[in-house]
N, C-alpha and C positions, 0 to 999 in steps of 0.2 A: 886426478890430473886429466884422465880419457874426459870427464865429465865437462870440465873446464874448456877442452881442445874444442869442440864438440860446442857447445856455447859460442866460441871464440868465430865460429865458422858461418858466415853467414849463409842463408839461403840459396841464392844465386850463387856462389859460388861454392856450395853442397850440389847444386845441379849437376854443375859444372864439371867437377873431378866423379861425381856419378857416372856420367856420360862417356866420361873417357874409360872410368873402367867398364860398362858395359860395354864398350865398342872393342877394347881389349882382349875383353871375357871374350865377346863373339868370334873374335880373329883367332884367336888362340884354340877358340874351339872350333872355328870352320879349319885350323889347318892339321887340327889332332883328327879331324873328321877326314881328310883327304889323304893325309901324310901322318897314318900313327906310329910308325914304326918311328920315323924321326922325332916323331913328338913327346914319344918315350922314351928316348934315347937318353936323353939330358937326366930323367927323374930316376929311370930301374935298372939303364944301361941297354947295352947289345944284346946281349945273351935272352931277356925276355922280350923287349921288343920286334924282336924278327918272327919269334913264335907267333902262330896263330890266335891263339888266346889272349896274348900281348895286344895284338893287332883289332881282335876284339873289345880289347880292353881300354885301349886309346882314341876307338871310335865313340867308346859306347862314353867316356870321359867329354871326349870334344861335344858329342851331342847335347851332352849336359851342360856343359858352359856355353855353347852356344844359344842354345834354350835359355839361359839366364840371362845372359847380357842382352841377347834380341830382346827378351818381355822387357826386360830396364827397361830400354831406349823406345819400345811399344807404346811403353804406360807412360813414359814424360811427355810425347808425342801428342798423343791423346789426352793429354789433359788429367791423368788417371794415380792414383797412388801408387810410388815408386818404391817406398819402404821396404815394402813386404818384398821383392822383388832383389834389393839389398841384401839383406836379412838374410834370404837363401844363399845368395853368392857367400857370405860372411860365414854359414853354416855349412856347402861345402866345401870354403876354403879354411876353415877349421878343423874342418877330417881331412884335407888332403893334408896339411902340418901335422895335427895326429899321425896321420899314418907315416910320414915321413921320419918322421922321431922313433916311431915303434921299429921300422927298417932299417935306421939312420945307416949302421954299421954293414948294412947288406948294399949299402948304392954305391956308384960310383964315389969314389974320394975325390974328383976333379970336378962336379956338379954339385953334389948334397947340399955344402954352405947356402949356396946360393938357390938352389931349389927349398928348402927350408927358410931363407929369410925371404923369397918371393911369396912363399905362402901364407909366413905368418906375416908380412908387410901386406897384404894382401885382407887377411883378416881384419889386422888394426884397421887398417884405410876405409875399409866395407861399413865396420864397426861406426868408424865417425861419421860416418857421411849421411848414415843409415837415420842417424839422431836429426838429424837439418835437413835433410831433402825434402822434405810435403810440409816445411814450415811458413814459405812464402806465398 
């Protein structure tokens, strides 16, 4: 079915929904970069977010998603293979749902749902888009 969706998906508009989540990825990682204590709030709660290590841990997070969504929207800019650029986001947003499953029981009960279906809605979307982008 992924395979089909992924076909069904033209090029231009695999750029398209690319772009937006690179530009997401970045947002999301420039404000886990400025603001990680709130940025972790939602996914581990209060209790580790306020710690220093938390705090370490939500930077060193944003950097990463930052770093991926800026090369996306680098490489479509430049004319340059976005795939590969994909791919990574799709692969850390695949451990961030792993991980989230392995903790599920330890997060907030008022976030989890939705931090789990944003990760793995996050994977799938990556997934497809990942197929059609450098085909036009």
């Amino acid at each position: 079915m992924i395979r089909y969706l992924s076909l069904a998906l033209k090029p231009d508009r695999a750029a398209q929904v690319t772009l937006a989540l690179a530009g997401a990825r970045a947002v999301i990682g420039a404000v886990a970069w400025v603001a990680p204590k709130a940025a972790l709030k939602a996914w581990v709660g209060s209790e580790v977010s306020s710690q220093s290590g938390g705090r370490l841990l939500g930077r060193a997070l944003g950097a990463r998603d930052l770093a991926l969504g800026a090369g996306a929207i680098l490489a479509y800019r430049r004319g340059r293979p976005v795939r590969g650029w994909v791919e990574a986001g799709v692969l850390a947003d695949a451990g961030d749902a792993v991980a989230t499953l392995v903790g599920f029981r330890q997060l907030p009960k008022r976030t989890r749902w939705a931090v789990l279906a944003s990760t793995v809605g996050a994977t799938g979307l990556g997934y497809l888009v990942a197929q059609r982008v450098d085909k036009g």
